[in-house]
ZAKOL-111264 format. One record per residue (C-alpha): residue number from 1; x, y, z. Coordinates in pm, whole numbers, plus 50000, padded with zeros to 5 digits. Layout:
SITE   pos    east   north      up
SITE   NUM       X       Y       Z
...
This chain:
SITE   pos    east   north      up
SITE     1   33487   23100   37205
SITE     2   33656   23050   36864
SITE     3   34029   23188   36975
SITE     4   33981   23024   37277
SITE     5   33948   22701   37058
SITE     6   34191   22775   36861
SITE     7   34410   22830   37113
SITE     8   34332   22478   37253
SITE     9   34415   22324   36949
SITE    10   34742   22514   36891
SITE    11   34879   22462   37268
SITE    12   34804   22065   37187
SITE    13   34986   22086   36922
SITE    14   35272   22277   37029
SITE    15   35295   22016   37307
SITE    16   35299   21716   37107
SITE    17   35568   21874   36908
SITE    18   35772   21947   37172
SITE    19   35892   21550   37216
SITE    20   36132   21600   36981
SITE    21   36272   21243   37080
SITE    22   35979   21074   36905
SITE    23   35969   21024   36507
SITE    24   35635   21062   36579
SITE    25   35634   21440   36672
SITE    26   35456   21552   36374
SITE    27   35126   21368   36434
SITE    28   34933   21537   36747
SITE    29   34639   21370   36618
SITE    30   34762   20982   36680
SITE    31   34773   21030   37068
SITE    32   34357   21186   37060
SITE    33   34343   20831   36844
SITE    34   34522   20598   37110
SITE    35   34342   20782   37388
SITE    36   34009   20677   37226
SITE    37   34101   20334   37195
SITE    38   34224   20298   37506
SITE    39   33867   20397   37667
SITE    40   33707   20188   37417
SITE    41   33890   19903   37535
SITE    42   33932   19951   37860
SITE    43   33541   20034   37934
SITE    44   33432   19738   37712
SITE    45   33683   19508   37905
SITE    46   33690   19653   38269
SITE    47   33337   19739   38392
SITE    48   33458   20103   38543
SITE    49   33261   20191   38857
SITE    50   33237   20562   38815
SITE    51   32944   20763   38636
SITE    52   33121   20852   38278
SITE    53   32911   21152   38185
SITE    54   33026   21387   38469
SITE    55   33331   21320   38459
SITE    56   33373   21368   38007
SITE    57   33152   21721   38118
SITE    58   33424   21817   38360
SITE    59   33731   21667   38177
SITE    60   33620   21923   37860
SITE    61   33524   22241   38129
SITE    62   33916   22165   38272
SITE    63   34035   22181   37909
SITE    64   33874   22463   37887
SITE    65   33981   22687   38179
SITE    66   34344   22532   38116
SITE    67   34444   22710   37774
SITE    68   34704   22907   37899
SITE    69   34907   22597   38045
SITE    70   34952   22396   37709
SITE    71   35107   22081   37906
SITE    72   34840   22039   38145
SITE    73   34558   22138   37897
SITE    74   34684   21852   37636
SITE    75   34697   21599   37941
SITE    76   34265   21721   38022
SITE    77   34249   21693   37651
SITE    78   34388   21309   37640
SITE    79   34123   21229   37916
SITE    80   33845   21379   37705
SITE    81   33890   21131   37494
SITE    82   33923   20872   37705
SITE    83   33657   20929   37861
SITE    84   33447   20981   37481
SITE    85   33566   20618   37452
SITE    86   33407   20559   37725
SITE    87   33114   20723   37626
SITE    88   33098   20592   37280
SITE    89   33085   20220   37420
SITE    90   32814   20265   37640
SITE    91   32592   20457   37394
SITE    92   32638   20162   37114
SITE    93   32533   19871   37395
SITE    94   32240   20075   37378
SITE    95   32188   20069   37035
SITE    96   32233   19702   37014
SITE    97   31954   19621   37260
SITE    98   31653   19475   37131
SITE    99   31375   19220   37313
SITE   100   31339   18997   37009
SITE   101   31025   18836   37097
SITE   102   30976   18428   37187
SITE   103   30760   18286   36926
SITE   104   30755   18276   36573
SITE   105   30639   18670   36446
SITE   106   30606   18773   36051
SITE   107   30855   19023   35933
SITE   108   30923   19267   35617
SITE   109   31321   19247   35508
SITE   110   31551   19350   35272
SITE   111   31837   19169   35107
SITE   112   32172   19360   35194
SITE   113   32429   19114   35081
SITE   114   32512   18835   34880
SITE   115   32411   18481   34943
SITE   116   32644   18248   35072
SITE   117   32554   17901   35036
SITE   118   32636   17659   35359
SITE   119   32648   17278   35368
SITE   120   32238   17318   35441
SITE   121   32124   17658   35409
SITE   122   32163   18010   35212
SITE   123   32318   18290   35456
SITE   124   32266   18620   35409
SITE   125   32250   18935   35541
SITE   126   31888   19131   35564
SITE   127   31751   19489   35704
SITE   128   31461   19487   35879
SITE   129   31315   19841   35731
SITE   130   31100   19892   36052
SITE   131   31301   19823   36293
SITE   132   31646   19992   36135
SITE   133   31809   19637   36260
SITE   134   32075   19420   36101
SITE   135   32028   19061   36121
SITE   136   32201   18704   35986
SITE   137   31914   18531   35792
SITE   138   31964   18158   35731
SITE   139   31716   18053   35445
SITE   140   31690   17700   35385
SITE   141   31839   17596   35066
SITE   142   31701   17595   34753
SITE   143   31698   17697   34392
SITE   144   31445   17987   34520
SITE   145   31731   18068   34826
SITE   146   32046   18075   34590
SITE   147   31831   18315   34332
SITE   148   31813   18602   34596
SITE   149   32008   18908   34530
SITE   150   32097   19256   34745
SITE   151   31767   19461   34726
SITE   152   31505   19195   34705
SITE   153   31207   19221   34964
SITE   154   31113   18925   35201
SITE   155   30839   18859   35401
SITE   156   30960   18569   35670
SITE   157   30785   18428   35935
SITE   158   31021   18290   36217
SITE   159   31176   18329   36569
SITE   160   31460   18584   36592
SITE   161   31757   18500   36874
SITE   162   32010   18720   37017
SITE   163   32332   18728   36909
SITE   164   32505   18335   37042
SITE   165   32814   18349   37262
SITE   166   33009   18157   37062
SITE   167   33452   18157   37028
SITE   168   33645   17932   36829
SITE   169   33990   18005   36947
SITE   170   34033   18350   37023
SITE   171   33753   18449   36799
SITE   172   33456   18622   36961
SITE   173   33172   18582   36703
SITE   174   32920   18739   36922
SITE   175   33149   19061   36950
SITE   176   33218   19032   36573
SITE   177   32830   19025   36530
SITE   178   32790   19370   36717
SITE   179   33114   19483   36571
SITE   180   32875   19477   36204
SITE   181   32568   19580   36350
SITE   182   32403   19287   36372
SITE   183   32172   19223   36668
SITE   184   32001   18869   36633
SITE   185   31990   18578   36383
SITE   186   31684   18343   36228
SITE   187   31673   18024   36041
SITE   188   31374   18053   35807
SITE   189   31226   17645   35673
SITE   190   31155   17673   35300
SITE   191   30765   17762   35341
SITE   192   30829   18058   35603
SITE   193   30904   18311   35335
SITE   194   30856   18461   35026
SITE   195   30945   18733   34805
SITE   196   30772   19081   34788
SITE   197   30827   19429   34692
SITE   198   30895   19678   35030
SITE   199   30955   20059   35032
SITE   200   31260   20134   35167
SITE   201   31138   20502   35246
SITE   202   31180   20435   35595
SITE   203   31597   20385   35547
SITE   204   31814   20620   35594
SITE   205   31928   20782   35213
SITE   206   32229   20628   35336
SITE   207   32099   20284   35327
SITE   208   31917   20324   35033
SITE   209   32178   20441   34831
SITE   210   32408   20123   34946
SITE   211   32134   19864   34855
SITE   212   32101   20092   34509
SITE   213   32526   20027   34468
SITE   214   32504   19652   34574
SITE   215   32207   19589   34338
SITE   216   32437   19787   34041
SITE   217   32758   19560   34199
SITE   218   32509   19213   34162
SITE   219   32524   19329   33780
SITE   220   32884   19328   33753
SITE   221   32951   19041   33908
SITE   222   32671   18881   33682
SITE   223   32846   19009   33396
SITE   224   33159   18889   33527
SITE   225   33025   18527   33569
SITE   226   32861   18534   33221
SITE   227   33199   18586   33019
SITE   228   33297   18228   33080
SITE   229   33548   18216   33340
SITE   230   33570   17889   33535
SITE   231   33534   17893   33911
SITE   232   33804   17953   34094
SITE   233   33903   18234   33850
SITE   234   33552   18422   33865
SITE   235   33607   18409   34296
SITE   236   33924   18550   34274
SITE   237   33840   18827   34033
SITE   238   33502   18893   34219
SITE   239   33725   18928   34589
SITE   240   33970   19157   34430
SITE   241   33784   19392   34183
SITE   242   33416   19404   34398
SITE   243   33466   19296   34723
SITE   244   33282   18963   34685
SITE   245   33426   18656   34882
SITE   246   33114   18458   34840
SITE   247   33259   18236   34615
SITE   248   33545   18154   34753
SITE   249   33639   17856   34875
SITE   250   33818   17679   35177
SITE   251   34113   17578   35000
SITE   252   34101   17881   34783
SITE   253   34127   18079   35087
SITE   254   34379   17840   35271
SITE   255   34653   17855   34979
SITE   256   34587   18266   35005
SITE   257   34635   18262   35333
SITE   258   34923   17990   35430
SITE   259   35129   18199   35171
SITE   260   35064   18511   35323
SITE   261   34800   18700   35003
SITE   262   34508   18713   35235
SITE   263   34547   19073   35202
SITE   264   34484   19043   34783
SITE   265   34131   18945   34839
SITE   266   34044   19190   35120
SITE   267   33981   19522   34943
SITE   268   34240   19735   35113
SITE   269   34443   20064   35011
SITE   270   34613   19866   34737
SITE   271   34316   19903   34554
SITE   272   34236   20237   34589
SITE   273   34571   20333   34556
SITE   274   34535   20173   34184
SITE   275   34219   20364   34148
SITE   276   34376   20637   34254
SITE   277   34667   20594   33973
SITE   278   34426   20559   33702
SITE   279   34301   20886   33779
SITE   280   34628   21060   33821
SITE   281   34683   20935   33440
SITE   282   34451   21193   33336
SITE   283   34606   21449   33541
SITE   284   34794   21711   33265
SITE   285   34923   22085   33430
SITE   286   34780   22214   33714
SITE   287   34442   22227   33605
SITE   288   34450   21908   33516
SITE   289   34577   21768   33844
SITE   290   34341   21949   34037
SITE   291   34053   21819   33820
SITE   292   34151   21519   33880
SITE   293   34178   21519   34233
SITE   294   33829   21666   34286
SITE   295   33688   21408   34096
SITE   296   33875   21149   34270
SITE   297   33711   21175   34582
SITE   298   33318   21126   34449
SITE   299   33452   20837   34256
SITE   300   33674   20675   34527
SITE   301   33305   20671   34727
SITE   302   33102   20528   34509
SITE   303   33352   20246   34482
SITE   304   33345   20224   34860
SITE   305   32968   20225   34788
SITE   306   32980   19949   34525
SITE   307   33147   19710   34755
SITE   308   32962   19704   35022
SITE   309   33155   19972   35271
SITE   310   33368   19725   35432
SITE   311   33643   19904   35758
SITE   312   33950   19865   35545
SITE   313   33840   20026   35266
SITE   314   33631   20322   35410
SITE   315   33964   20388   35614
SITE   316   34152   20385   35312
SITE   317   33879   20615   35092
SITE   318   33923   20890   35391
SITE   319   34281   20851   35387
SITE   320   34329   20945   34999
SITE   321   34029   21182   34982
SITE   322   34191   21397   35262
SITE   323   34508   21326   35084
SITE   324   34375   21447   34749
SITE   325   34171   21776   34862
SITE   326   34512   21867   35053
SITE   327   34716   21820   34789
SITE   328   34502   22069   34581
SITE   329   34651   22330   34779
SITE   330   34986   22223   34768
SITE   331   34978   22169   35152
SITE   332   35167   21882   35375
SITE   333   34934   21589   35441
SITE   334   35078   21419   35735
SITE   335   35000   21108   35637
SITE   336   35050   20962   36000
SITE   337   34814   21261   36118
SITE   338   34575   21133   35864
SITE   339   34543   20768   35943
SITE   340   34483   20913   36309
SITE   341   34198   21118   36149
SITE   342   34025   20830   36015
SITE   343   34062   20585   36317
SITE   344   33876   20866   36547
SITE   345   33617   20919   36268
SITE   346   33548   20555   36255
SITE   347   33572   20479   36607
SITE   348   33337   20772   36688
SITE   349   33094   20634   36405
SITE   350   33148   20249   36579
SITE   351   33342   20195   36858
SITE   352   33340   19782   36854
SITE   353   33499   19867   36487
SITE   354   33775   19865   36731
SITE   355   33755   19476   36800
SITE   356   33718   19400   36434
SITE   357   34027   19190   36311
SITE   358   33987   19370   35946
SITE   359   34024   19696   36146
SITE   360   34306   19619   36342
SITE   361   34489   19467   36056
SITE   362   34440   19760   35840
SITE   363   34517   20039   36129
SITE   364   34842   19806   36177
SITE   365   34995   19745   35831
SITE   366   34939   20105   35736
SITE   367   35073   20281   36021
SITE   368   35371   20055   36003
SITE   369   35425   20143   35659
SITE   370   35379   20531   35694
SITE   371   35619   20486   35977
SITE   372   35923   20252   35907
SITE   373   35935   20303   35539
SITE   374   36123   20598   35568
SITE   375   36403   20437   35761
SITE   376   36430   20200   35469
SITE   377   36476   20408   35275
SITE   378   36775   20584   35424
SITE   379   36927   20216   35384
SITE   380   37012   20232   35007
SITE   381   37127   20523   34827
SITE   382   36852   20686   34659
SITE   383   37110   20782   34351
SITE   384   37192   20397   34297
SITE   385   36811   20343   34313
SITE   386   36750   20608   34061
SITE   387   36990   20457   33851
SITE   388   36855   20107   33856
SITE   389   36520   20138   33800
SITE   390   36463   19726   33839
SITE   391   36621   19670   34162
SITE   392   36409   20037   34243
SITE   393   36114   19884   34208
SITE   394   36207   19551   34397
SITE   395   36365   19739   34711
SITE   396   36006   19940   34730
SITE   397   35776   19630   34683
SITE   398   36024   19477   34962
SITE   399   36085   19805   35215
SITE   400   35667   19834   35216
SITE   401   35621   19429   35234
SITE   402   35852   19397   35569
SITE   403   35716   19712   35682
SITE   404   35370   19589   35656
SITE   405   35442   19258   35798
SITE   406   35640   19414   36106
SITE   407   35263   19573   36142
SITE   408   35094   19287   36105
SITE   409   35243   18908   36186
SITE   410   35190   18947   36607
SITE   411   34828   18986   36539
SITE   412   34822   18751   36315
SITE   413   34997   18514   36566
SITE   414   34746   18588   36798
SITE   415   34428   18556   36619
SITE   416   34476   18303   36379
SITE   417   34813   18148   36538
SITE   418   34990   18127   36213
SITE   419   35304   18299   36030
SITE   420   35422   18271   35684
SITE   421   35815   18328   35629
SITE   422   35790   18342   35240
SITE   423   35603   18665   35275
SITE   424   35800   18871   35099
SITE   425   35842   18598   34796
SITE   426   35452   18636   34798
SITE   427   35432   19002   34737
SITE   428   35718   18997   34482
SITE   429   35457   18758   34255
SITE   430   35128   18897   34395
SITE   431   35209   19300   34408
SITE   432   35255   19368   34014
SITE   433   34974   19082   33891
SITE   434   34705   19220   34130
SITE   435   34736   19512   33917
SITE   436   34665   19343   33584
SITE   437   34379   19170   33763
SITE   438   34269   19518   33835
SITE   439   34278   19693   33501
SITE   440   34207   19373   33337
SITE   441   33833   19362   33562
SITE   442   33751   19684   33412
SITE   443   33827   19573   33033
SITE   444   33648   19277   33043
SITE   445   33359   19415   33218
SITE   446   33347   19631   32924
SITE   447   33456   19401   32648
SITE   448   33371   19051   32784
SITE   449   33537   18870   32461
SITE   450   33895   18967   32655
SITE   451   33812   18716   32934
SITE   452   34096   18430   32839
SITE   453   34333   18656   32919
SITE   454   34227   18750   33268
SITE   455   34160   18371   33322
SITE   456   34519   18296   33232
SITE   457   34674   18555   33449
SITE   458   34449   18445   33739
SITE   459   34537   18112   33671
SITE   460   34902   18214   33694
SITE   461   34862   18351   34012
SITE   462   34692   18076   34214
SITE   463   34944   17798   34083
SITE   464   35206   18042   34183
SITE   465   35042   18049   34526
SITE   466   34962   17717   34496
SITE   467   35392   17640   34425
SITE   468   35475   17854   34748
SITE   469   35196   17689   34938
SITE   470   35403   17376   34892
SITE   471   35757   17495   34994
SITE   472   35889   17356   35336
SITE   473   35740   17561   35600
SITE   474   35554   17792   35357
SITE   475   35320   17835   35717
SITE   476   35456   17831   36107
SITE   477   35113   17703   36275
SITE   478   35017   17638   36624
SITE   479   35115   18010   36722
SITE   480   34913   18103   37035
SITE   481   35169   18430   37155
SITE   482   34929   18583   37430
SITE   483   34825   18950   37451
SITE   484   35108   19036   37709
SITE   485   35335   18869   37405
SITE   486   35178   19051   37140
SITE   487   35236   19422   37347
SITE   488   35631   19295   37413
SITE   489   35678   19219   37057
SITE   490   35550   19546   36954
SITE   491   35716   19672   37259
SITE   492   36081   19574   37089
SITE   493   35964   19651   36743
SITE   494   35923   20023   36871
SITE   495   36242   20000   37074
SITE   496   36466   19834   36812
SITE   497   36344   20120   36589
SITE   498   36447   20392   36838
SITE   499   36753   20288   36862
SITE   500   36818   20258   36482
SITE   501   36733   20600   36458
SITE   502   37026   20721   36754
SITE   503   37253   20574   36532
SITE   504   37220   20683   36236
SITE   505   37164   20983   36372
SITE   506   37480   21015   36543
SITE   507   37658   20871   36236
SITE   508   37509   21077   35962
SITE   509   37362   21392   36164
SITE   510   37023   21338   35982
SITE   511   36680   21205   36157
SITE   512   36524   20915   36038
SITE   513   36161   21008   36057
């Protein structure tokens, strides 16, 4: 059973690599990805009217008994997981169906986020231990409310509803709901609850070791707020150095996001690729490096851990953990290969992840980058580059800016119907000061009398933002490009790209990707 495995695997392979037309030939992985999505989305959006089971049994048997034709046994192996897709959707409906009864019942909860205070009420985000279900709490607001903190027990007494169908635009919120986990919601009035202490012995170690990381992150950010920053400065430092967008606010968020440094406050690879540079800095010889690596991957976790495990950043933490145990052994890391490795790990894990905007974003901007970068930089000579070390480090903040953004503006267009042209002005200012902010978060949070000089170089960066924000047509609104004109944009993206690559291929004998 093991060759005959292996053999599977290696005829896949050797098939994928046979397009040698595609830049893309090195990845075998990224078509099992697209193959999953595509029964995710298609089973989720187009009720199919034949049993799924039977047909994922027989689509693996085929597989199977086809090993010795390697082109027909990778197209059984592309409906396996289609069909898993498949699967995979219908098994998490499942999971997300609960009979939340009619009248008012008491419940035990825990805290798992924190509070975000509303025009009239607290929101936040509670377990209920035995029931293993996510829900959106809305406490009514008071001093008691805005105390709470991840970890603490409630007992509430109220009437739990299903998930709303509600859109605002293109935005499913009921979809985004299941997409978390979340299967109801509950307004609590002020005498409904109270505080008490729970066992969480009935989570999973899982569980209990995130609420233990979000009560040690509730520290920090307490710290954080005690060492006198104002405001504005304490949300921005909490969004980029914990993962906390609490307390942020509208226009906070507007100015971030009309100038194109949404990104900044979403904890992304950026961050961990910083994390992953301090490390490296205590990388010396070979020992060294490998030390350094292996200890990397534990501490890349617990920072996933710390801020609350959101898609972009567990995506990212399996990206440079595979990166870094490869690396010990000196082998290749097809990076393409894995970003297809962690979409079908996550998918598997949550198949609505797939509908998440976060995700999609993420999935986008990084396989743009991993796969146009390359081609810019065939553009410049890389001996004038190494001789200029400035306009070095400009051409790579701007190659892996329009890279991203090729990823990224359609859906942007399409869910939020907006595009901001001084993009790559942004990321000139943002890049190199979100890395101050960075290393500056861990000084202060261990010498708290260094705090003016974080404040001033947040400052700096939101009136910088602030400056761009006010340039003429800093944001293109009103976009509303349909999903047909998203796939025809990305459509031409892919094309113009191709035929890049036959030219300078034909005028300098040397493949782009």
């Amino acid at each position: 059973m093991r060759l005959v495995a292996w053999q599977i695997l290696r005829n896949f392979a050797l098939t994928q690599n046979a397009m040698k037309n595609s830049p893309l030939r090195h990845a075998p992985l990224l078509h099992l990805a697209v193959c999953l999505a595509v029964g995710i989305a298609v089973n989720e959006l187009v009720p199919l009217p034949f049993p799924r089971l039977p047909l994922f049994v027989g689509s693996v048997i085929a597989a199977l008994a086809l090993w010795k034709s390697p082109r027909w046994q990778s197209a059984t192996i592309a409906v396996c997981f289609f069909m898993l897709g498949c699967l995979l959707v219908e098994r998490y409906q499942q999971s997300l169906i609960v009979e939340w009864l009619t009248e008012a019942v008491c419940y035990e909860a825990v805290v798992i986020s924190e509070p975000i205070e509303k025009p009239k009420t607290m929101a936040v985000d509670i377990l209920l231990p035995s029931y293993g279900r996510k829900l959106k709490c809305y406490l009514a607001k008071d001093a008691r409310s805005k105390s709470l903190r991840p970890g603490d027990g409630l007992r509430i007494c109220s009437v739990i509803r299903p998930n709303s169908d509600w859109h605002i635009g293109r935005f499913d919120y009921r979809r985004y709901l299941e997409a978390h986990g979340f299967t109801g919601s509950t307004y609590v009035p002020r005498r409904n609850w109270e505080r008490t202490d729970i066992s969480l012995k009935r989570l999973s170690r899982l569980e209990r070791t995130r609420i233990l990381f979000l009560k040690w992150r509730g520290m920090l950010l307490q710290r954080l707020d005690e060492s006198g920053m104002k405001e504005e400065q304490y949300a921005v430092v909490a969004a980029m150095a914990l993962g906390d967008k609490s307390a942020l606010s509208k226009d906070l968020k507007e100015i971030y996001a009309q100038t194109g440094a949404s990104h900044v406050l979403a904890l992304s690879g950026m961050h961990l690729g910083i994390l992953y540079a301090l490390f490296s800095l205590f990388a010396t010889g070979r020992l060294g490096k490998m030390l350094s690596r292996l200890l990397l991957v534990p501490g890349v976790w617990a920072f996933v851990l710390l801020v609350g495990m959101p898609a972009s950043v567990v995506r990212a933490a399996v990206m440079v953990s595979v990166y870094a145990l490869l690396s010990v052994g000196d082998r290749d890391r097809m990076s393409v290969n894995t970003l297809a490795f962690t979409a079908i790990m996550m998918l598997a894990a949550n198949p609505y992840a797939l509908f998440d905007v976060g995700f999609q974003l993420s999935y986008a901007a990084m396989f743009a980058i991993l796969v146009l970068l390359p081609a810019f930089d065939l553009l410049v000579s890389r001996k004038f580059l190494v001789s200029h070390p400035l306009l070095k480090w400009l051409w790579g903040i701007g190659c892996v800016s329009c890279a991203a953004q090729m990823g990224v503006a359609p859906l942007v267009a399409y869910h939020f119907g907006r595009f901001s042209p001084y993009f790559l002005l942004t990321n000139l200012v943002v890049v190199p000061v979100v890395w101050m902010i960075l290393y500056l978060s861990m000084v202060v949070l261990l010498v708290p009398s260094l705090s003016p000089l974080l404040t001033r170089v947040v400052t700096l960066l939101n009136t910088t933002l602030g400056r761009i924000a006010l340039l003429p047509h800093a944001s293109v609104e009103g976009l509303r490009p349909t999903a047909l004109q998203v796939a025809l944009i990305y459509a031409i993206i892919v094309v113009s790209y191709a035929l890049m690559q036959c030219l300078f291929r034909k005028t300098h004998k040397v493949p782009l990707g």
